[in-house]
N, C-alpha and C positions, 0 to 999 in steps of 0.2 A: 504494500500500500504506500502512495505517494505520500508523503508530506510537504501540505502546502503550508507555506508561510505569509502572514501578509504581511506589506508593505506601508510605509507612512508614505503620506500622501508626496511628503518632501523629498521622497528617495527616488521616484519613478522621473523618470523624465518627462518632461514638459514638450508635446508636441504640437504645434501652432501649424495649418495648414498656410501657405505664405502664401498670397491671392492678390489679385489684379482685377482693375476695372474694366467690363463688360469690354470700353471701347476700346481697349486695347485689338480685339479680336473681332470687333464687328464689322460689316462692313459698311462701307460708308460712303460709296459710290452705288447708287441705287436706279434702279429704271421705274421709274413711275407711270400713272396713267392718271386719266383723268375720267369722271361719269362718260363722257361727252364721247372716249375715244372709242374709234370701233372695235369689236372684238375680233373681228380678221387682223388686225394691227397688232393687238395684243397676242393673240398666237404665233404670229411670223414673228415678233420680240421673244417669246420664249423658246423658242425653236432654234432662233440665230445665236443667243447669248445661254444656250443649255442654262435655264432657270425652271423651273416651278412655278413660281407667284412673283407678285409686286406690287407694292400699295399703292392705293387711289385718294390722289387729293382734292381736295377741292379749290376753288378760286383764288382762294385765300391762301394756299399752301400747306392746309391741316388734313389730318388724314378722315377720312371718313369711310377708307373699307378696307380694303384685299380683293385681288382676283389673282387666281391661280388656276392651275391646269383641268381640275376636276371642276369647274365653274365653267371654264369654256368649254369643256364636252358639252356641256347640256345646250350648246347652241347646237349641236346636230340632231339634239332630239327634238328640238322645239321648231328647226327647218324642216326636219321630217312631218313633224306633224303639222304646222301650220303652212307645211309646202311654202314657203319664203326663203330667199338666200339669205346668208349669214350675214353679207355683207350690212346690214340695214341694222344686226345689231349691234348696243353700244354698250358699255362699260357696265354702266350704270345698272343696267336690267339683270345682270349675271352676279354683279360683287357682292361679295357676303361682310357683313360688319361684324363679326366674329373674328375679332382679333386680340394678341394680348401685348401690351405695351410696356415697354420695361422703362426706367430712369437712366441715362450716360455713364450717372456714375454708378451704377452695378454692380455688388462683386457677382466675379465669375462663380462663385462656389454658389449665391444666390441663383443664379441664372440658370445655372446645372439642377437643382433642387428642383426648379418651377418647371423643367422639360421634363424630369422624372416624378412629378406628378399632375403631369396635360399631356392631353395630345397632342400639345402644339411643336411643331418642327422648326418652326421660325417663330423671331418674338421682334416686332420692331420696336426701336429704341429714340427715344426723344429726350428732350430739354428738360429743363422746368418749365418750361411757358407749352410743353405739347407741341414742339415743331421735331418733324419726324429729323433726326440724325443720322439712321442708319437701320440696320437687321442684324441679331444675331443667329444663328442654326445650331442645331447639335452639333453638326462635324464642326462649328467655330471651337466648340467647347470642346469638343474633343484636341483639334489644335492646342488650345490652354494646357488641358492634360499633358500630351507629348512636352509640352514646350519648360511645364512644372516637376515634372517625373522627378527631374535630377535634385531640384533644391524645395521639396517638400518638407520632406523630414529634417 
């Protein structure tokens, strides 16, 4: 049989995970849309620039949705059924305002938490005042990861 011993709290080492802000890793050159833009435009942007999604602003510069790849499928079902080309639809009709927004200064270790409990794959990132910044992804965090491995502990 083992014996355990235990320890004062003062003996064990102290280990601090050593963490960095979100924008270290996000990115921050971003392709945008707007209600207005067509969504044959928007597909030929995800297509050319291999993305997923990208957020939609408004006039004003603030976001007020997302559209991404599984939003514009649904322009083939709704040409099928209302027999009209795609061309004719716009942004607006497809974007989903289901998004989650994070603050600049984020830690990373925050940011990892909140994609391991959502489904969200991307999280766009703003100011104080709510002006979009940029997107982080899991594979951003994942990056952090690799980039922390060595000076963790």
């Amino acid at each position: 049989m083992k014996n355990y011993q235990t320890k004062n709290a003062t003996e064990s080492k102290s280990h601090k995970l050593k963490t960095v802000p979100c924008s270290k890793y996000m990115t921050k050159e971003l392709i945008t849309f707007t209600p207005e833009t067509p969504v044959s435009e928007v597909i030929e942007s995800l297509l050319i620039n291999r993305i997923s999604g990208a957020p939609v602003l408004d006039k004003d510069g603030m976001i007020c949705g997302v559209i991404d790849d599984k939003d514009c499928l649904n322009t083939l079902i709704d040409s099928a059924y209302y027999n009209q080309p795609i061309s004719k639809d716009k942004v607006g009709q497809y974007m989903t305002n289901v998004y989650k927004r994070i603050n600049v200064d984020s830690d990373i270790v925050d940011v990892a938490n909140l994609f391991i409990r959502s489904n969200f794959k991307r999280l766009l990132v703003v100011d104080d005042d709510g002006r979009l910044k940029g997107s982080i992804s899991r594979r951003d965090v994942l990056r952090a990861i690799r980039d922390m491995e060595s000076t963790a502990w």
